[in-house]
BAKEPA-593599 format. One record per residue (C-alpha): x negated, y negated, z. Coordinates in pm, 1 decimal, padded with zeros to 6 digits, always signed. Each point is the difference from the previous one (the first is absolute). Example, Ala and Ser with C-alpha at 12.3 -4.5 7.8 and 13.67 -1.06 7.14 Angstrom:
# BAKEPA-593599
[[-01230.0,+00450.0,+00780.0]]
[[-00137.0,-00344.0,-00066.0]]
# end
This chain:
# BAKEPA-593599
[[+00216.9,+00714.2,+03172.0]]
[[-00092.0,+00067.8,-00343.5]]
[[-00314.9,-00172.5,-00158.4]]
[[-00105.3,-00231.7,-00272.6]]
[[-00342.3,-00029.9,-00198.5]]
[[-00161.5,-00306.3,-00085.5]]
[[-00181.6,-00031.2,-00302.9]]
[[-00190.1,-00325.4,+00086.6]]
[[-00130.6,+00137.4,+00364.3]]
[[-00027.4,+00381.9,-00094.0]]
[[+00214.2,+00062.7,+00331.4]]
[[+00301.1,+00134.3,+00108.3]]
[[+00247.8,-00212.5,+00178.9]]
[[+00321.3,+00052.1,+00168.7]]
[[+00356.4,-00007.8,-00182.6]]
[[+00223.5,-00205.0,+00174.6]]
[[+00386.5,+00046.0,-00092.7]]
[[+00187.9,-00302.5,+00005.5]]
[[+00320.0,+00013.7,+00261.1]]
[[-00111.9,+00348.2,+00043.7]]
[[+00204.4,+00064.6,+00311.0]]
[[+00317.1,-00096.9,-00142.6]]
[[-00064.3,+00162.1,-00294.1]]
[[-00073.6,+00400.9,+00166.0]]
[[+00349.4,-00163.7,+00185.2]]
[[+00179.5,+00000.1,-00286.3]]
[[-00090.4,+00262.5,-00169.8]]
[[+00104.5,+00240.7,+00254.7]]
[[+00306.6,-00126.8,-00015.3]]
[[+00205.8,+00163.4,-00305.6]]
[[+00290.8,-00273.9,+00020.0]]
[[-00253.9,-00304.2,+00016.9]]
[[-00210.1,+00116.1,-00254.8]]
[[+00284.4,+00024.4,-00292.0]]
[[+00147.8,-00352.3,+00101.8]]
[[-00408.6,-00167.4,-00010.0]]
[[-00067.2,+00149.1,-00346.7]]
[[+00276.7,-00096.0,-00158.3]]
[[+00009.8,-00281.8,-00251.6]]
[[+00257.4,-00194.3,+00203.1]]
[[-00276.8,-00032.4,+00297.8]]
[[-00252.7,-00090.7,-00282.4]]
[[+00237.2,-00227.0,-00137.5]]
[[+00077.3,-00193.5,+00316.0]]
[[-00353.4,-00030.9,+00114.5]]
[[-00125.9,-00148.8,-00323.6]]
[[+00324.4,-00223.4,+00013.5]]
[[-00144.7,-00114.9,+00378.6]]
[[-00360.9,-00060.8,-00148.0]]
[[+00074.4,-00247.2,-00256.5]]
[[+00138.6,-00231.0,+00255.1]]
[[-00143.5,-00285.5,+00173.3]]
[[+00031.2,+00098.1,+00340.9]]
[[-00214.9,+00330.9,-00092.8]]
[[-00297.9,-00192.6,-00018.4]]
[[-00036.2,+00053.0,+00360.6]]
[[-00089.7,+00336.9,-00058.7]]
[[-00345.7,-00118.0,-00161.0]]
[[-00279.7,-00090.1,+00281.2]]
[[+00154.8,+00329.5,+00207.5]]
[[-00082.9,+00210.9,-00345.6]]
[[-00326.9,-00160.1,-00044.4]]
[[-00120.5,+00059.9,+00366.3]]
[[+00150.2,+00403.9,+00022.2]]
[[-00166.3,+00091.2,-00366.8]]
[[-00325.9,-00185.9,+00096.1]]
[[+00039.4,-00143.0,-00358.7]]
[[-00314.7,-00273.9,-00089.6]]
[[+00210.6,-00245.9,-00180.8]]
[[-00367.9,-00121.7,-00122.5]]
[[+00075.3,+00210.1,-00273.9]]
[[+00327.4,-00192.7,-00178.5]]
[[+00077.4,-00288.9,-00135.5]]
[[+00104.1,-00293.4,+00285.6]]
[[+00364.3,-00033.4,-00118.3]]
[[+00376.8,-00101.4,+00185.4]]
[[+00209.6,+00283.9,+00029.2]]
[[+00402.8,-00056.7,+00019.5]]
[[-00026.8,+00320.9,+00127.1]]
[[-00089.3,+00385.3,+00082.5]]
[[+00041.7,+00037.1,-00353.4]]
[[-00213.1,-00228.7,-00110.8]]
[[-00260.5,+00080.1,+00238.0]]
[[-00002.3,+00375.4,-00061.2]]
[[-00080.7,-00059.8,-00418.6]]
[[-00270.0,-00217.1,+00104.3]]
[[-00271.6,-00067.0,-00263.2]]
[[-00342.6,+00070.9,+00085.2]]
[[-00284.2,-00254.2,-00065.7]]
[[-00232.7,+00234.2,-00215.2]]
[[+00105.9,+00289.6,-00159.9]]
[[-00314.2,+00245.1,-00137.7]]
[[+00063.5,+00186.3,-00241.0]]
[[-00252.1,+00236.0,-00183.8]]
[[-00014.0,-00050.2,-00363.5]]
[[-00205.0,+00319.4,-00109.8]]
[[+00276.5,+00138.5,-00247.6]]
[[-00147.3,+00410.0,+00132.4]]
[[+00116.0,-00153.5,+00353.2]]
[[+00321.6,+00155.9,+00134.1]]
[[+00078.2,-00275.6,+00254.8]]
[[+00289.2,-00048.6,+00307.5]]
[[+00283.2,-00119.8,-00091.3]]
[[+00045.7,-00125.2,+00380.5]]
[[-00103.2,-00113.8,+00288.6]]
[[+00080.0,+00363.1,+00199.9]]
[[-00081.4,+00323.9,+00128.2]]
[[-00108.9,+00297.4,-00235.6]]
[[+00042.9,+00348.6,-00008.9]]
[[-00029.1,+00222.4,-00311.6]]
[[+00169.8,+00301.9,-00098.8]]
[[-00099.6,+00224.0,-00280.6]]
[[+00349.7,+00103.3,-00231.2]]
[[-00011.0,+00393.3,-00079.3]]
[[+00096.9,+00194.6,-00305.9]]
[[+00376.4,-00002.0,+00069.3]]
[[+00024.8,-00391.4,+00076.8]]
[[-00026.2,+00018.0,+00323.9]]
[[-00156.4,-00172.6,+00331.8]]
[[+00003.8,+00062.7,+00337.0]]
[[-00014.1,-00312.4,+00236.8]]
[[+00038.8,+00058.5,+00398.8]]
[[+00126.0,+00360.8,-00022.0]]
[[+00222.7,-00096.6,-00244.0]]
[[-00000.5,+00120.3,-00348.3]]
[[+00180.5,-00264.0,-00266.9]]
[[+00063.1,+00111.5,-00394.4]]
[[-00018.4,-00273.2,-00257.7]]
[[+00384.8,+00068.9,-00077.4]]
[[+00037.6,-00108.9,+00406.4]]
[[-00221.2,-00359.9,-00039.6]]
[[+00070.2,-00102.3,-00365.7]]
[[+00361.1,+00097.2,+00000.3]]
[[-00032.8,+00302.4,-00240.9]]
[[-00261.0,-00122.0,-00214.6]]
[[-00198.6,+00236.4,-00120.3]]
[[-00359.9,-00083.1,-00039.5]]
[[-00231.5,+00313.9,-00092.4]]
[[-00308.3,-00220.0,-00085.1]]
[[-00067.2,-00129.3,+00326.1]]
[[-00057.2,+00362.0,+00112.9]]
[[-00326.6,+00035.5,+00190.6]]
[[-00021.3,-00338.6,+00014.7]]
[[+00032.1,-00247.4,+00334.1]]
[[+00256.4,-00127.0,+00222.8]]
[[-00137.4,-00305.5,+00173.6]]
[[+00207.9,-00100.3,+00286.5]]
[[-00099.4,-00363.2,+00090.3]]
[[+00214.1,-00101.9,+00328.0]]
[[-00001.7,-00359.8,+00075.7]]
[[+00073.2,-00087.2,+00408.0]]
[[+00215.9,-00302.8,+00087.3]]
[[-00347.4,-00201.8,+00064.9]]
[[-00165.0,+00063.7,-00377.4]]
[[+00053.3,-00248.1,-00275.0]]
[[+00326.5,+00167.2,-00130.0]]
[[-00039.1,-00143.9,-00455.1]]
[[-00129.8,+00248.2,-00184.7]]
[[-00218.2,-00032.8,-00348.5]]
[[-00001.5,+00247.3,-00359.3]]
[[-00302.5,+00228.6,+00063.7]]
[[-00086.7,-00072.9,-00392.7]]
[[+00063.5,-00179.6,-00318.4]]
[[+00318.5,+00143.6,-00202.8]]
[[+00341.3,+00040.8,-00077.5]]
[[+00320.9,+00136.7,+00211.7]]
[[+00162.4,+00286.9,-00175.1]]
[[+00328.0,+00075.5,+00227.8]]
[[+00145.2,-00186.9,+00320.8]]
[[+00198.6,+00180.2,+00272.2]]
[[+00184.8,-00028.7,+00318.7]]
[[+00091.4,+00249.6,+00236.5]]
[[+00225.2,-00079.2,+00271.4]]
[[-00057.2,+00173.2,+00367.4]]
[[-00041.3,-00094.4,+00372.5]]
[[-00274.9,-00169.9,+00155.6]]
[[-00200.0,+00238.3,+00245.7]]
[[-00309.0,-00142.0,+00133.6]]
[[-00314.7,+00136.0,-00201.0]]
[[-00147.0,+00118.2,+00311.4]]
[[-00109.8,+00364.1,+00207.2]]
[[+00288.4,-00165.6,+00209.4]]
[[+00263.3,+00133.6,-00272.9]]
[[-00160.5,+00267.1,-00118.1]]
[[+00259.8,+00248.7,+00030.9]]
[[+00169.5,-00154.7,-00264.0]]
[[-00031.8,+00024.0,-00409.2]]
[[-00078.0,-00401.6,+00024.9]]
[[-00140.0,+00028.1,-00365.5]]
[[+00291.3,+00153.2,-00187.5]]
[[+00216.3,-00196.7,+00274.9]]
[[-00098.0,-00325.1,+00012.8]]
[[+00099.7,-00285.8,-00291.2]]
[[-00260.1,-00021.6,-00282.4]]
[[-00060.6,-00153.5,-00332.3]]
[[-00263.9,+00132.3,-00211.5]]
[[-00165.4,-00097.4,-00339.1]]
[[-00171.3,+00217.7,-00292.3]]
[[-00322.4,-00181.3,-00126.7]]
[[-00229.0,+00026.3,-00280.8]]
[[-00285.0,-00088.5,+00176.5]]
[[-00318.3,-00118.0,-00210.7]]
[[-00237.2,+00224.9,+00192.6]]
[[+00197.1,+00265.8,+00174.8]]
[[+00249.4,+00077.0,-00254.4]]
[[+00314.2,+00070.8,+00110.5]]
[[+00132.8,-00054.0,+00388.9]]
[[+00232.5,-00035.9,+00214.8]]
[[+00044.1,-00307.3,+00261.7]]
[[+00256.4,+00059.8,+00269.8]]
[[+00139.7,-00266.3,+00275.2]]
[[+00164.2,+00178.2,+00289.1]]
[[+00233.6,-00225.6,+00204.2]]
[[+00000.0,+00060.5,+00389.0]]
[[+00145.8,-00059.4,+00342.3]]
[[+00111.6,-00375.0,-00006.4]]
[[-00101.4,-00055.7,-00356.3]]
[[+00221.9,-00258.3,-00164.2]]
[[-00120.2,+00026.6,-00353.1]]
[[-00224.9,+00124.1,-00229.1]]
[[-00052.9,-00239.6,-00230.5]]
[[-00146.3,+00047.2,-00357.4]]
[[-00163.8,-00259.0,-00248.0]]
[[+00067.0,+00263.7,-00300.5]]
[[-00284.8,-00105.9,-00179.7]]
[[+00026.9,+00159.2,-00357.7]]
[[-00381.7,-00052.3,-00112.7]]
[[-00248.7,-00018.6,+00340.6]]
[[-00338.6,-00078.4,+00072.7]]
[[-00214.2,+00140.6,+00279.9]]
[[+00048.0,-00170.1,+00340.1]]
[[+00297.3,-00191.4,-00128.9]]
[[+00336.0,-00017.2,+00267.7]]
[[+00235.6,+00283.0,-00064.1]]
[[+00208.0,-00058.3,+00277.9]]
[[+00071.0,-00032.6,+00408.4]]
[[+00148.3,+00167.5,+00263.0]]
[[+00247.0,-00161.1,+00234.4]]
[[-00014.5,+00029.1,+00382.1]]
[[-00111.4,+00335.0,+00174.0]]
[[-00270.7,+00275.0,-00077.8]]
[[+00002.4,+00166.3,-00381.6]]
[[-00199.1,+00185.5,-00183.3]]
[[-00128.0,+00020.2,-00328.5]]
[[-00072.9,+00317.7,-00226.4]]
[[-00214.4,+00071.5,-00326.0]]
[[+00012.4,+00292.4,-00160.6]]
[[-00326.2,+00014.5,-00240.5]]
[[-00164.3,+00307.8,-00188.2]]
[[-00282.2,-00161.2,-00166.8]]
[[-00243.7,-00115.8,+00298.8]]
[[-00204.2,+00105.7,+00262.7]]
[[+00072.3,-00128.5,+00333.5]]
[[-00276.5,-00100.6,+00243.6]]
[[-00127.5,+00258.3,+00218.2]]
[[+00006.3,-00154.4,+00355.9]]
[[+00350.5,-00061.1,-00086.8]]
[[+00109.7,+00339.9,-00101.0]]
[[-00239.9,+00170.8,+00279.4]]
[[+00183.6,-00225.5,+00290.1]]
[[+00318.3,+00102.1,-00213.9]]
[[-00041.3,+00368.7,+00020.7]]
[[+00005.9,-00061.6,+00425.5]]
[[+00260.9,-00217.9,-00035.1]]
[[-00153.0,-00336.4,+00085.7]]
[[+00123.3,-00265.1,-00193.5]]
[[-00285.4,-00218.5,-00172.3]]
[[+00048.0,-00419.9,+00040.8]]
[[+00005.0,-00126.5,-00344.8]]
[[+00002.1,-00359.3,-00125.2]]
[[+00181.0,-00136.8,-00321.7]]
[[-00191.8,+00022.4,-00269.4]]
[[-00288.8,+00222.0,+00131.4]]
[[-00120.5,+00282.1,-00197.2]]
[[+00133.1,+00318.5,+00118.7]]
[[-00108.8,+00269.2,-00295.0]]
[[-00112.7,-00033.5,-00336.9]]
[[+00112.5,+00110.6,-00352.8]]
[[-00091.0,+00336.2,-00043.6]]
[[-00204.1,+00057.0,-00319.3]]
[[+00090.2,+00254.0,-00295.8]]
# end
């Protein structure tokens, strides 16, 4: 079992994996794992979720994921669906413009991006051509990869990390591995289905923001905001765990964060909490 740090306590806590059994299950089985990633699965689970009858699905969730439904507004779901995009009561969000904050509620790890665009993540080695469809993007070099993975029990919108505008929208199709160790054997990055957006950010210049679809993932769905402010919606996922990813050059990111990432240990993050700063020329 891998583990987790907690920025609020200062401790390390155990990762639990969500249907981990069946999931080592299926991935060991080469058949079962091509018919569960594809977008037919995917298509036919998020079909099941937006039906009435799927609402029975909701106290079980809440009582596996331990998840303190103190936190989100008291609403009446019609059903998984609505229940999984549930709005929280209080969303704080720094305001210091030097702030580089989450995008997400999630898990973080940080990867540094070499000379030749590239980053390794698990033993695996991925090439900007591989994760932005053979976009080439030389000044992000030296820059950071941060790899925010949201589980099935974190708040699953996700906010612009600054005020701006969106340059260039993109989808990618793929599969829909599960962004865990569980499928690590497998290119889930350059895989996967993704849309990502170019922004002229106000105090990071240029970035990238990536959503990566995954196992069970309906949709990703978009707002395509033209002009953005900080904190402001930019989209949701749709049932099952996803991830987010920001590519930045101009900030420096925390240092418990990229210590814990250098072992490996993801760091919990909140929306909206700062998680670097601008750097300063």
């Amino acid at each position: 079992m891998t583990k987790l740090y907690n920025r609020k306590t200062k401790k390390y806590v155990d990762n639990v994996q969500y249907c981990g059994d069946a999931l080592i299950k299926l991935y060991n089985n080469k058949h079962l794992t091509l018919i569960a990633t594809s977008k037919f699965v995917s298509d036919i689970y998020g079909l099941y979720t937006k039906t009435r009858i799927s609402k029975l699905m909701i106290k079980k969730f809440i009582k596996e994921n331990n998840i303190d439904m103190k936190r989100f507004k008291e609403e009446k779901y019609k059903n998984f669906n609505d229940f999984f995009i549930r709005n929280l009561k209080k969303i704080d969000i720094d305001k210091k413009g030097n702030h580089l904050i989450s995008p997400c509620d999630s898990k973080l790890l940080v990867y540094n991006i070499n000379e030749d665009l590239k980053v390794s993540i698990k033993n695996i080695t991925y090439t900007f051509d591989e994760l932005f469809d053979n976009e080439r993007l030389d000044e992000f070099k030296n820059g950071y990869m941060l790899v925010f993975r949201l589980a099935v029990d974190d708040y699953h919108r996700f906010c612009y990390i600054d005020d701006g505008i969106t340059l260039t929208n993109k989808s990618i199709k793929g599969r829909y591995h599960t962004v865990t160790n569980t499928s690590k054997k497998y290119s889930i990055y350059k895989e996967n289905h993704r849309e990502y957006s170019i922004l002229k950010t106000n105090n990071f210049g240029k970035i990238i923001y990536m959503e990566v679809g995954a196992l069970l993932i309906g949709r990703i769905v978009n707002h395509n905001i033209k002009e953005f402010k900080r904190g402001e919606e930019k989209g949701y996922f749709l049932p099952g765990g996803s991830t987010i990813v920001l590519i930045v050059k101009d900030a420096k990111i925390d240092k418990d964060i990229l210590e814990n990432s250098k072992q490996g240990i993801e760091t919990i993050i909140n929306i909206g909490e700062k998680i670097g700063e601008k750097v300063k020329k």
